[in-house]
TORMAR-964743 format. One record per residue (C-alpha): residue in three letters; residue number from 1; y, z, x. Coordinates in nm, 2 decimals. Layout:
PT   residu   num       py       pz       px
PT      ALA   NUM        Y        Z        X
...
END
This chain:
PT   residu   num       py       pz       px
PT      UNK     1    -0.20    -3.63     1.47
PT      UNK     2     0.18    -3.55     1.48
PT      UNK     3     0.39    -3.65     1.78
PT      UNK     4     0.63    -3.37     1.88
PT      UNK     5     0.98    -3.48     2.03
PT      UNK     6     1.23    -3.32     2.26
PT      UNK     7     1.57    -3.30     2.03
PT      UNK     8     1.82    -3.26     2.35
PT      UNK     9     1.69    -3.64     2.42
PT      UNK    10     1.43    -3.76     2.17
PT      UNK    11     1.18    -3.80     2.40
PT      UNK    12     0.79    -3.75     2.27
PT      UNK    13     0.66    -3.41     2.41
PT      UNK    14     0.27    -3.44     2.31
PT      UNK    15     0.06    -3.49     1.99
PT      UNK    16    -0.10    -3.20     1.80
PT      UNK    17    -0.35    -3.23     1.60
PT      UNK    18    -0.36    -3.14     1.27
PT      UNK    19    -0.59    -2.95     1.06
PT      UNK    20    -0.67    -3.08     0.74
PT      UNK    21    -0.84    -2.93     0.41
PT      UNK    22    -1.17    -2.88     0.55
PT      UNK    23    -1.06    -2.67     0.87
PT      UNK    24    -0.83    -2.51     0.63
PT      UNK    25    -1.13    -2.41     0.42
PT      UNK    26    -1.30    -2.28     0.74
PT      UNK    27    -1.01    -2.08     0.85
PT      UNK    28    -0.98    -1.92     0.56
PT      UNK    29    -1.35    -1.80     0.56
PT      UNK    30    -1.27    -1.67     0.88
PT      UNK    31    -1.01    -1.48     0.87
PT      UNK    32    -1.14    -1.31     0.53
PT      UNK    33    -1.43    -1.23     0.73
PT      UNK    34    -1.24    -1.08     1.03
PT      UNK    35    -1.00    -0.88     0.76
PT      UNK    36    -1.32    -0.69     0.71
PT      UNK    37    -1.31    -0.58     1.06
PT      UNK    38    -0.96    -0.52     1.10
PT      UNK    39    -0.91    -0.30     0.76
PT      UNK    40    -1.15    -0.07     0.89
PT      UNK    41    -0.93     0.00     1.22
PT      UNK    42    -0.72     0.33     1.14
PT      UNK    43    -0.35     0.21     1.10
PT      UNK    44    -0.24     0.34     1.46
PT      UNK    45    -0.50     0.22     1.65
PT      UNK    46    -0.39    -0.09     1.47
PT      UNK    47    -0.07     0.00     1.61
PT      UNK    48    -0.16     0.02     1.94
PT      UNK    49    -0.34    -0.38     1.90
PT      UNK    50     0.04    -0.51     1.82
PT      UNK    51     0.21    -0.27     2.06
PT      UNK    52    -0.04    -0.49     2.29
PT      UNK    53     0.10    -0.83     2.14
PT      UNK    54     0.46    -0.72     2.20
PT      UNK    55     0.34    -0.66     2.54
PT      UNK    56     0.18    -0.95     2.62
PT      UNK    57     0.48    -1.16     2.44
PT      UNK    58     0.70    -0.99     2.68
PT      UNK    59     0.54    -1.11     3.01
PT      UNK    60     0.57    -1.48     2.86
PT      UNK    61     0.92    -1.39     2.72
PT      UNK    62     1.11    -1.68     2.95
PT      UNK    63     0.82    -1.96     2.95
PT      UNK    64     0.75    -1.90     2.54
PT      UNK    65     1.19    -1.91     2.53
PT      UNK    66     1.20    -2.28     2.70
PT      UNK    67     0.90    -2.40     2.50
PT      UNK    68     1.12    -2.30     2.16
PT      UNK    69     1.41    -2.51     2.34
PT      UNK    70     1.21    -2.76     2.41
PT      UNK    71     1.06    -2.82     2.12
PT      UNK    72     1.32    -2.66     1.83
PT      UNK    73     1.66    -2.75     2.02
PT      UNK    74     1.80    -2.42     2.03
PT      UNK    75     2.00    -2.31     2.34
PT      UNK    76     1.77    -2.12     2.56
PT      UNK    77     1.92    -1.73     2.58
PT      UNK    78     1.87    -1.82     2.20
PT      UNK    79     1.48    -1.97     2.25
PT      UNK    80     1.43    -1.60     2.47
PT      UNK    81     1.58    -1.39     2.19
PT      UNK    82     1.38    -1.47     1.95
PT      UNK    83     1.07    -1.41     2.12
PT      UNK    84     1.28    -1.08     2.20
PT      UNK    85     1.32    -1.05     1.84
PT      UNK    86     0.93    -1.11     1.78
PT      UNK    87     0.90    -0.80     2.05
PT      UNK    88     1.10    -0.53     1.87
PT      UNK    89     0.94    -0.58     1.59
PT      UNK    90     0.61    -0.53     1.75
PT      UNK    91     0.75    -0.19     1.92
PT      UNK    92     0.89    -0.13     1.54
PT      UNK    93     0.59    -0.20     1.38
PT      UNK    94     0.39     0.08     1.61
PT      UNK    95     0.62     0.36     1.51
PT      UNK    96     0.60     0.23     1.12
PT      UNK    97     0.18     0.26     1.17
PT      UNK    98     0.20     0.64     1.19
PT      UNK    99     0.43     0.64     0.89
PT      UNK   100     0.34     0.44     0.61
PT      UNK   101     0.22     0.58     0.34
PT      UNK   102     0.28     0.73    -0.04
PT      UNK   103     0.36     1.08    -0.14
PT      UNK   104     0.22     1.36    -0.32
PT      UNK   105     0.39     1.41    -0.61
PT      UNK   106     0.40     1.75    -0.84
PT      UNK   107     0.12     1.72    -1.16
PT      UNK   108     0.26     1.84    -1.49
PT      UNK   109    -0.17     1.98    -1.48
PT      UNK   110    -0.31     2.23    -1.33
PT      UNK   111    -0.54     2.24    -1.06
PT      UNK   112    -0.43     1.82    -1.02
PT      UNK   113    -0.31     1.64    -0.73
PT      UNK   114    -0.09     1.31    -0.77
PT      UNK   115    -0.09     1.14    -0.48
PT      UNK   116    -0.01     0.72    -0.37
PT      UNK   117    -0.24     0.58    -0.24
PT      UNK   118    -0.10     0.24    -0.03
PT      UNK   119    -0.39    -0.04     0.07
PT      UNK   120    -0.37    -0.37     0.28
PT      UNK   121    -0.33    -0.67     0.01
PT      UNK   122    -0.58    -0.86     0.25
PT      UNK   123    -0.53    -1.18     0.35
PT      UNK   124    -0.13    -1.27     0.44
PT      UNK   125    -0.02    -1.64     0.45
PT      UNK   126     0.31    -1.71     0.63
PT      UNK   127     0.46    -2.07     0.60
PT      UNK   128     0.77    -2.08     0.84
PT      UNK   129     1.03    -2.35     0.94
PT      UNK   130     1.14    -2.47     1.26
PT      UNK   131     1.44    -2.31     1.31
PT      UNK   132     1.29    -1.96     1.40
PT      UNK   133     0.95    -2.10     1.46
PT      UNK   134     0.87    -1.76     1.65
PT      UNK   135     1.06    -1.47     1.52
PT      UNK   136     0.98    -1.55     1.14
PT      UNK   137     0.66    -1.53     1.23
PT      UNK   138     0.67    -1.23     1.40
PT      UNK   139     0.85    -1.03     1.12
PT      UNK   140     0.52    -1.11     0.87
PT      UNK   141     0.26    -1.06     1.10
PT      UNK   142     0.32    -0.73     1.32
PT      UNK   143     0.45    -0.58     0.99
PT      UNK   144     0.12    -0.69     0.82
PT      UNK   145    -0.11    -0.62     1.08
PT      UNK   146    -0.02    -0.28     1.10
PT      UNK   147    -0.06    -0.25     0.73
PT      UNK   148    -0.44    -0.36     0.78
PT      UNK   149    -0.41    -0.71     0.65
PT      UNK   150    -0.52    -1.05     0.83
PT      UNK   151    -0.31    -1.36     0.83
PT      UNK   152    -0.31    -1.74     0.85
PT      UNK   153    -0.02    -1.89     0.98
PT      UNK   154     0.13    -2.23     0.89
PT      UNK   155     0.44    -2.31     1.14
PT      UNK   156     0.69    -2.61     1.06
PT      UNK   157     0.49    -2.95     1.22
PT      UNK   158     0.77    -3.08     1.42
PT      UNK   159     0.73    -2.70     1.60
PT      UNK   160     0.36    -2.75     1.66
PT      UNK   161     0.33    -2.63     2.03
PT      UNK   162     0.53    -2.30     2.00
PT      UNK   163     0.31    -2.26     1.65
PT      UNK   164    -0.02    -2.27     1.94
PT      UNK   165     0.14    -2.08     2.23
PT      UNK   166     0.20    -1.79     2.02
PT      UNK   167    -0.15    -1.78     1.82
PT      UNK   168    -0.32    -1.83     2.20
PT      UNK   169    -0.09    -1.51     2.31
PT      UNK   170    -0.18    -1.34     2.02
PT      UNK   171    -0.59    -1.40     2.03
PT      UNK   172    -0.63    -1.31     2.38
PT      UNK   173    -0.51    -0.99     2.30
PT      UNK   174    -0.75    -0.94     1.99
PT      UNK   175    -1.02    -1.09     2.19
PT      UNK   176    -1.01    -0.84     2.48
PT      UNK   177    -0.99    -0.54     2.22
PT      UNK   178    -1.34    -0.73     2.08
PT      UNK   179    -1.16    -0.77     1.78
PT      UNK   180    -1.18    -1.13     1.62
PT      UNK   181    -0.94    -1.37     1.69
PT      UNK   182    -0.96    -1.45     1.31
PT      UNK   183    -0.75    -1.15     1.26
PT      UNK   184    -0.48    -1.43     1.33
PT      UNK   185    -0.53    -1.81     1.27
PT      UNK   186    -0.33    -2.06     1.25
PT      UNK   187    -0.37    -2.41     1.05
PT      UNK   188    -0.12    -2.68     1.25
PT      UNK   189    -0.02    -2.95     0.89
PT      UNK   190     0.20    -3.09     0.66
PT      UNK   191     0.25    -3.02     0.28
PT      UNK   192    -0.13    -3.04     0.19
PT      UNK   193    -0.21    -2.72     0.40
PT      UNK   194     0.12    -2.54     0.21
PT      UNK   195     0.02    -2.69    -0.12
PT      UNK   196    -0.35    -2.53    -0.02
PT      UNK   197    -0.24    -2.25     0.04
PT      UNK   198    -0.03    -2.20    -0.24
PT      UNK   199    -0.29    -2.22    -0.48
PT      UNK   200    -0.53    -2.09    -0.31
PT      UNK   201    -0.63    -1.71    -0.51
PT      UNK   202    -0.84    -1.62    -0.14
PT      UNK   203    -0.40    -1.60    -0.02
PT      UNK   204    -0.32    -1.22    -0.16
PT      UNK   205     0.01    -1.27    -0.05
PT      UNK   206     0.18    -1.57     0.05
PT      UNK   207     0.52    -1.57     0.30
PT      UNK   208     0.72    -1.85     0.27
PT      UNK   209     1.01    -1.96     0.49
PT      UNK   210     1.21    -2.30     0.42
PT      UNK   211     1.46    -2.48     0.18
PT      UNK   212     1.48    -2.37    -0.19
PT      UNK   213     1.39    -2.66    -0.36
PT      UNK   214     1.04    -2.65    -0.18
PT      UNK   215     1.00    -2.28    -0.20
PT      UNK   216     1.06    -2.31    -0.60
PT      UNK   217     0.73    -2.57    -0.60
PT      UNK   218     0.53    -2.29    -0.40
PT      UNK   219     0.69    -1.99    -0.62
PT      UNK   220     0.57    -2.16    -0.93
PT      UNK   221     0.22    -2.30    -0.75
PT      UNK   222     0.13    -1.85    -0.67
PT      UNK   223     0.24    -1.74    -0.96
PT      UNK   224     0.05    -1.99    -1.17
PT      UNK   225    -0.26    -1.82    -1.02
PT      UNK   226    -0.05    -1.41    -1.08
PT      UNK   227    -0.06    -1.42    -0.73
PT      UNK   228     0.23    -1.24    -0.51
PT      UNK   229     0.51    -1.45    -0.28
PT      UNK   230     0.75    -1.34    -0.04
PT      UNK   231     1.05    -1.58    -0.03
PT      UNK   232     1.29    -1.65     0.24
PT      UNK   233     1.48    -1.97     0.11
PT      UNK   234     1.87    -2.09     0.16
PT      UNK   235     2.18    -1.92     0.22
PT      UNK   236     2.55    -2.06     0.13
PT      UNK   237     2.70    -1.78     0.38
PT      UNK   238     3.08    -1.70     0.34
PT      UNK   239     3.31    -1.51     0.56
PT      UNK   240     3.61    -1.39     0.40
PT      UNK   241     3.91    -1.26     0.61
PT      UNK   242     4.22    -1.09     0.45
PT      UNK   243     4.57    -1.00     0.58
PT      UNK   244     4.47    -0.68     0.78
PT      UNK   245     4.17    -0.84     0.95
PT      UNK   246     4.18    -0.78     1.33
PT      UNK   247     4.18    -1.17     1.44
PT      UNK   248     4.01    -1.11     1.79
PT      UNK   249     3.70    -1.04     1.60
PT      UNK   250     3.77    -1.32     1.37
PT      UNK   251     3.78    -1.61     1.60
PT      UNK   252     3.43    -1.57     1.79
PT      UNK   253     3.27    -1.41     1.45
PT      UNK   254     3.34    -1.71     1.31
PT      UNK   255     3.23    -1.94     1.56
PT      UNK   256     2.93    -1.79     1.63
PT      UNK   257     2.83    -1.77     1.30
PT      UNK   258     2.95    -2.15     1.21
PT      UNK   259     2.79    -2.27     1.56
PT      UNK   260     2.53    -2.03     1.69
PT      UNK   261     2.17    -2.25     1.67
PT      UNK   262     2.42    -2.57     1.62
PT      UNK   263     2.43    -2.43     1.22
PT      UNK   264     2.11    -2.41     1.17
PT      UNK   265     2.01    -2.04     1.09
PT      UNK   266     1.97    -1.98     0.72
PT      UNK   267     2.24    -1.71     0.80
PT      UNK   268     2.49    -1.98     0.97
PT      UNK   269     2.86    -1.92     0.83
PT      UNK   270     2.95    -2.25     0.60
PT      UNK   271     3.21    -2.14     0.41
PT      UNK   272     3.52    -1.97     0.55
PT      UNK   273     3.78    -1.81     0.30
PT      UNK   274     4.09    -1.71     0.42
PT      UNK   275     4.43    -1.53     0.32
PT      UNK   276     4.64    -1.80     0.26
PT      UNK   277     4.94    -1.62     0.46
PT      UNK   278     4.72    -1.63     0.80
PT      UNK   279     4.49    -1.96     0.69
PT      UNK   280     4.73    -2.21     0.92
PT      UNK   281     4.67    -1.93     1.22
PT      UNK   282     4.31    -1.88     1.21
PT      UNK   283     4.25    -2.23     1.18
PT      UNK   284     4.46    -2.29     1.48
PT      UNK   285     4.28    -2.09     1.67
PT      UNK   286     3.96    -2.16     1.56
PT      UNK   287     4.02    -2.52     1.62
PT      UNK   288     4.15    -2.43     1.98
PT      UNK   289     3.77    -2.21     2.01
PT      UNK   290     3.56    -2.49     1.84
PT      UNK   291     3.73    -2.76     2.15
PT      UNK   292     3.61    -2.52     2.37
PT      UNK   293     3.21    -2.48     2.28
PT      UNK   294     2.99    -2.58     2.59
PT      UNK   295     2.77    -2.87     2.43
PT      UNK   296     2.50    -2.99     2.65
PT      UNK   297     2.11    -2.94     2.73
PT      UNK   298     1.98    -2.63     2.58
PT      UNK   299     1.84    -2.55     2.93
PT      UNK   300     2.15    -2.54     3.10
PT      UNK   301     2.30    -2.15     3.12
PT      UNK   302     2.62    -2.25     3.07
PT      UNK   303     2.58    -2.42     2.76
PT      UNK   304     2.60    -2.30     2.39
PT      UNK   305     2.54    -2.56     2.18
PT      UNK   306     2.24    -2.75     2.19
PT      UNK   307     2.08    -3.02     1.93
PT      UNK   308     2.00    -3.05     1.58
PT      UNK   309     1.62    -3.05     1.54
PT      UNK   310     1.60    -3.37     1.40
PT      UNK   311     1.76    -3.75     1.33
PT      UNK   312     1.70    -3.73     0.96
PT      UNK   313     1.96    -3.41     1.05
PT      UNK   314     2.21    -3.58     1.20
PT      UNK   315     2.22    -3.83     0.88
PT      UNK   316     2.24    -3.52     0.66
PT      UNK   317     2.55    -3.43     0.86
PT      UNK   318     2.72    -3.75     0.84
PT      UNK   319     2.64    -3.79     0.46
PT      UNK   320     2.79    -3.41     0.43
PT      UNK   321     3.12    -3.51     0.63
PT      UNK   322     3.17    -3.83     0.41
PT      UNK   323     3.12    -3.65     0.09
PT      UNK   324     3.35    -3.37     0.24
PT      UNK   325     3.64    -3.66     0.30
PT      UNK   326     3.58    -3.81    -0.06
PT      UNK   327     3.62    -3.47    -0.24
PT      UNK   328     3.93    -3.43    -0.08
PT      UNK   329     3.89    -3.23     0.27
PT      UNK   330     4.02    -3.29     0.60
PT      UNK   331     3.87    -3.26     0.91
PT      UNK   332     4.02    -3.03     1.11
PT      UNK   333     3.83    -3.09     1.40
PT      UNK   334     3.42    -3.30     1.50
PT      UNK   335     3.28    -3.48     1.22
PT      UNK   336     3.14    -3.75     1.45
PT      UNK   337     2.81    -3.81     1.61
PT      UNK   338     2.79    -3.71     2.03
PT      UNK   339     2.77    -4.03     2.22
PT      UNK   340     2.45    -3.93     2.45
PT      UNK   341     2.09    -3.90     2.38
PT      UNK   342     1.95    -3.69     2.16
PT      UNK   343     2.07    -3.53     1.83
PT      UNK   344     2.41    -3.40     1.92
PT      UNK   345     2.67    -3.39     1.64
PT      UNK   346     3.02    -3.26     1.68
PT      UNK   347     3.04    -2.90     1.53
PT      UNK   348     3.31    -2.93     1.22
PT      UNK   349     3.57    -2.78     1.07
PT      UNK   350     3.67    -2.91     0.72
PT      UNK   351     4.00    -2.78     0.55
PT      UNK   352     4.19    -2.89     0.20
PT      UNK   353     3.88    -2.85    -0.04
PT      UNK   354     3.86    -2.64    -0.37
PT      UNK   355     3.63    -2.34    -0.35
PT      UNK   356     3.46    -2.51    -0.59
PT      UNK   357     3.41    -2.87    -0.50
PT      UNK   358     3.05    -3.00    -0.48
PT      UNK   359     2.99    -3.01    -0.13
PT      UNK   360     3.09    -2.67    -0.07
PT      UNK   361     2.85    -2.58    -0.30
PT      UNK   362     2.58    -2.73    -0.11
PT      UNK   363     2.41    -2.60     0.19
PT      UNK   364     2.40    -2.82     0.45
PT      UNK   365     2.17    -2.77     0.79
PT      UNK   366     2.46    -2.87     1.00
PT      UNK   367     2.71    -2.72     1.21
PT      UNK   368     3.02    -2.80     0.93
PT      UNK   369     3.20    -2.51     0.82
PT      UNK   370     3.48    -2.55     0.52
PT      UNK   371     3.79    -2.32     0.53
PT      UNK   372     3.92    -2.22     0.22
PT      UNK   373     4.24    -2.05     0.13
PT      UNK   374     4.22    -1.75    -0.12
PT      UNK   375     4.52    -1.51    -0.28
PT      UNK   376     4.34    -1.20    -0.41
PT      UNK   377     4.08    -1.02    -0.34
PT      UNK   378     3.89    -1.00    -0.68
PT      UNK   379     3.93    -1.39    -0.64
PT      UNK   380     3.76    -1.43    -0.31
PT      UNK   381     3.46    -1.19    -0.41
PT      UNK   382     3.39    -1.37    -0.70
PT      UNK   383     3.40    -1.73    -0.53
PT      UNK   384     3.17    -1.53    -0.27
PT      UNK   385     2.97    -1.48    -0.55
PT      UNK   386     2.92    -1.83    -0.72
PT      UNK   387     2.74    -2.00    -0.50
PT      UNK   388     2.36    -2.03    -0.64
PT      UNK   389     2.19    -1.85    -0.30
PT      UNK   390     2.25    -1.50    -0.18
PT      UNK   391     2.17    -1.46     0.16
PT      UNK   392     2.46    -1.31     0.37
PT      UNK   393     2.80    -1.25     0.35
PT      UNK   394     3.09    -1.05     0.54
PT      UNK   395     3.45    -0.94     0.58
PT      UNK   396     3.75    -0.90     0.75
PT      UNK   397     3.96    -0.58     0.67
PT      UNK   398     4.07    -0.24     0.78
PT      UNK   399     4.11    -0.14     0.43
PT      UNK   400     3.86     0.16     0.35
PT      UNK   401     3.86     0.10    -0.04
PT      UNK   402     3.82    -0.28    -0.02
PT      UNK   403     3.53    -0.20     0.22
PT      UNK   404     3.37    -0.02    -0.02
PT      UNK   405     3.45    -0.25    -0.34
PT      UNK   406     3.29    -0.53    -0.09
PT      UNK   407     2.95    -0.27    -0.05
PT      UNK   408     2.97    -0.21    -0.45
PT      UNK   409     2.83    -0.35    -0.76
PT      UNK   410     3.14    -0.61    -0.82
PT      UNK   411     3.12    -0.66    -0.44
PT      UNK   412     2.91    -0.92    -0.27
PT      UNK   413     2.60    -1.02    -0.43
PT      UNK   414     2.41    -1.09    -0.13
PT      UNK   415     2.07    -0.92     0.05
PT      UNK   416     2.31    -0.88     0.36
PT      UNK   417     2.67    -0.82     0.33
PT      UNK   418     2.83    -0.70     0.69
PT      UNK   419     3.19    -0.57     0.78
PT      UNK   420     3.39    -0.69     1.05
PT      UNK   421     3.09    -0.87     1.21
PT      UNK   422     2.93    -1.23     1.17
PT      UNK   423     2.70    -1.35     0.88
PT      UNK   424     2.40    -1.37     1.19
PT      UNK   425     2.25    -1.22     1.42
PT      UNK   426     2.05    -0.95     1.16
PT      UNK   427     1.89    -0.66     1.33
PT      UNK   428     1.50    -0.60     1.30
PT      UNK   429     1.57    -0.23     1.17
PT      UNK   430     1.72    -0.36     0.82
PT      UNK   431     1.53    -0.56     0.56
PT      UNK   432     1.59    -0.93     0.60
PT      UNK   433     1.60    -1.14     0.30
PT      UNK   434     1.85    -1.28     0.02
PT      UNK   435     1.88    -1.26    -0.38
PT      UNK   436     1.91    -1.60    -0.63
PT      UNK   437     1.82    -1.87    -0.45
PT      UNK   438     1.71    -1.74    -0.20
PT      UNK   439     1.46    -1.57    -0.36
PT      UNK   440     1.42    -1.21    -0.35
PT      UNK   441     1.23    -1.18    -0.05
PT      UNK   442     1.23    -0.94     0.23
PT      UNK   443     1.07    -0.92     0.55
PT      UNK   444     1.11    -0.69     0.91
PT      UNK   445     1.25    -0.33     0.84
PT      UNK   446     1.31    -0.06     0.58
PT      UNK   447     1.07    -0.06     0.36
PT      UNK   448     0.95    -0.46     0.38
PT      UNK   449     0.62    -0.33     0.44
PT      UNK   450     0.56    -0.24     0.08
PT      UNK   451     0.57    -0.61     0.02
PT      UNK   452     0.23    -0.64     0.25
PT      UNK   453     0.01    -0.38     0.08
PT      UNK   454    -0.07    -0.30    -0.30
PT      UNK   455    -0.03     0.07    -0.46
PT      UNK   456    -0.29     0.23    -0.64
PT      UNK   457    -0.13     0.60    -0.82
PT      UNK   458    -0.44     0.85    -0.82
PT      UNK   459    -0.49     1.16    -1.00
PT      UNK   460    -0.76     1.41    -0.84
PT      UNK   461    -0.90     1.70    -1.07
PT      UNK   462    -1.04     1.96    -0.87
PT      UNK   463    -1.06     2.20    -1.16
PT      UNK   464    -1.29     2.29    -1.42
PT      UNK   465    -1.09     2.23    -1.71
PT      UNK   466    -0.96     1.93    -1.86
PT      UNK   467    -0.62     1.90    -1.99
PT      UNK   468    -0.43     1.57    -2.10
PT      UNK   469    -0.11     1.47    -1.96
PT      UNK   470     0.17     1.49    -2.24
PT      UNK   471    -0.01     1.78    -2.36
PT      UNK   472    -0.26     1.54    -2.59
PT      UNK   473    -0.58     1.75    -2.75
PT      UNK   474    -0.85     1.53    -2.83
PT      UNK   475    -1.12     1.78    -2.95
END
């Protein structure tokens, strides 16, 4: 049984109880059972089951919002738009199950047809964190149900209740199609469920959400067994602003970005390079925007900065700030723990560090972002670059060419690298996910279906003859 708590005052919410190895093994019997079912269901009718999910999540779209605040922390316009964000993706996915699909491609034979074919892996496994205990979720599993496969959810364990709510949404709807609710189960534990799952070779593919250190254990755990994982792991996130940068989009770019979720998006801003003929400016003004973020209970309308998740997160933020001080920075601005109950930590600013100094090299789930100056732009891109993940990444310019260079191959190195907008706040039409550390992953748009299915080439002869490809006679 794990106790759930309330982050805006640490007050216990309710225990869950968890499943352990044996349920596991049940729900996995299930759901490869009900796979059966589902893969049979032509790709838009299976469409039309998640159209119905989006639905349904819809009409609970304000309840399901305050539950994520309550139980993750985050600010609730932020707890409703990620169940928002779970909802495009379910109106996405119905347009993308009329569509997917393989070409025909022209046979060097005649009377041959080349054709791809394009299958449902089977059974999908998605481990997620609590920062985005909903709309991570979403993004596997309308995308994979569409595709034909079944899944088995695994939320964080200090998000339980939201991890229940949504699987309860999500099985009245199967079960008033007569589908099986097995289509989509969910296993509430710790590490041994993960580890489970892992190695389990019943898990065709396996989604994983959280830090990179545990994500490398579960790469290596599937791929001991060849099987397939989709990684969503860290991001070191920089924001580099030159000369020309229009400021007015600066300022609240960068605070969102650095505050947004109290800095706990794996997209949150942490470092901040600027031009060192505007760096004494921005950081004016940013300090002027940072004294002026609305902390208070994540249910209040007004406010826009709620909790961290945790107290073992608030000790990661002070141990972050003291390292930050003894490697030479200054606080510009917070660095000190909120004197009221609850997790509340002062969002930070940290100036005077090299772009290379340890700390800024580490990502830290905290709302602490570290301004750096820079001279040139080659520089900057390649200190954008040196940092081990490669999650997201943006600019500041009117320049057309440096734009470009930014876009190009000895521009950033990251899965998502924006212009004149923040590091968050990714829309569901792109493909979501990161390179090095982060881990190659990626999930909700483009082509992140591909990821859920497994392609089979096929050659048809509908001829009488018999001819080789490459011209081969073997007579």
């Amino acid at each position: 049984v794990v106790t759930t708590y309330c982050p805006a005052n640490n007050e216990p919410i309710a225990s869950v109880r968890q499943g352990n190895l044996e349920d596991y093994e049940e729900t996995v019997k299930k759901a490869k059972e009900a796979w059966k079912v589902w893969a049979d269901i032509p790709a838009p009718k299976r469409g039309e089951i998640v159209r119905q999910i989006g639905d349904a999540l819809r009409q609970k779209i304000k309840v399901l919002g305050s539950l994520v605040s309550l139980e993750m922390g985050k600010i609730f316009v932020e707890g409703v738009g990620e169940v928002q964000e779970y909802v495009d993706v379910c109106d996405y996915a119905v347009g993308l199950s009329r569509m997917i699909g393989g070409p025909i491609l022209p046979s060097e034979r005649p009377g041959h047809a080349l054709i791809e074919q394009w299958n449902p892996v089977g059974l999908v496994g998605v481990i997620t964190a609590f920062n985005f205990p909903v709309a991570v979720y979403g993004w596997n599993s309308a995308i994979a149900m569409i595709c034909g496969n079944a899944c088995l959810w695994k939320g964080a364990p200090t998000t339980s209740l939201v991890s229940v709510a949504v699987t309860k949404i999500i099985a009245k709807v199967l079960e008033d199609n007569k589908l099986p609710g097995a289509i989509c189960s969910l296993v509430c534990g710790g590490a041994d469920i993960g580890t489970a799952m892992a190695r389990d070779e019943r898990m065709d593919l396996l989604s994983f959400t959280g830090s990179t250190k545990v994500g490398k254990q579960v790469a290596l755990m599937v791929q001991e067994r060849f099987g397939r994982s989709l990684l969503e792991l860290g991001g070191n996130n920089a924001i580099i602003v030159f000369e020309d940068a229009d400021l007015n989009l600066v300022i609240p770019s960068a605070l969102f970005a650095a505050v947004g979720t109290a800095g706990q998006r794996c997209t949150t801003a942490r470092r901040l390079f600027l031009h060192e003929s505007i760096h004494d400016e921005v950081v004016a003004k940013l300090a002027k925007a940072y004294a002026q973020v609305r902390i208070g209970d994540p249910w209040d309308p007004d406010t826009l900065y709620g909790p961290l998740h945790t107290k073992e997160a608030v000790k990661m933020f002070l141990d972050a700030v003291e390292q930050a001080k003894q490697q030479g920075g200054s606080v510009v601005c917070g660095g000190k723990v909120i004197n009221r109950p609850g997790n509340y930590v002062e969002p930070t600013i940290v100036t005077s560090l090299p772009h290379n100094a340890p700390i800024v090299h580490t990502e830290t789930f905290a709302p602490i972002l570290y301004v750096l100056k820079f001279k040139e732009e080659e520089e900057v891109f390649a200190w954008n670059n040196e940092v081990k993940q490669g999650l997201s990444s943006s600019i500041f310019t009117k320049d057309l060419g440096r734009i470009f260079r930014w876009l190009g191959p000895k521009g950033s190195d990251c899965g998502i690298v924006n212009v004149n907008i923040p590091t968050s706040g990714a829309e569901i039409g792109g493909a979501f996910g990161g390179e090095k550390h982060t881990g190659g992953g990626r999930e909700s748009g483009s082509d992140s279906w591909k990821l859920y299915m497994r392609r089979s080439t096929c050659t048809i002869n509908y001829s009488k003859d018999l001819p080789l490809a490459q011209g081969i006679k073997f007579q």
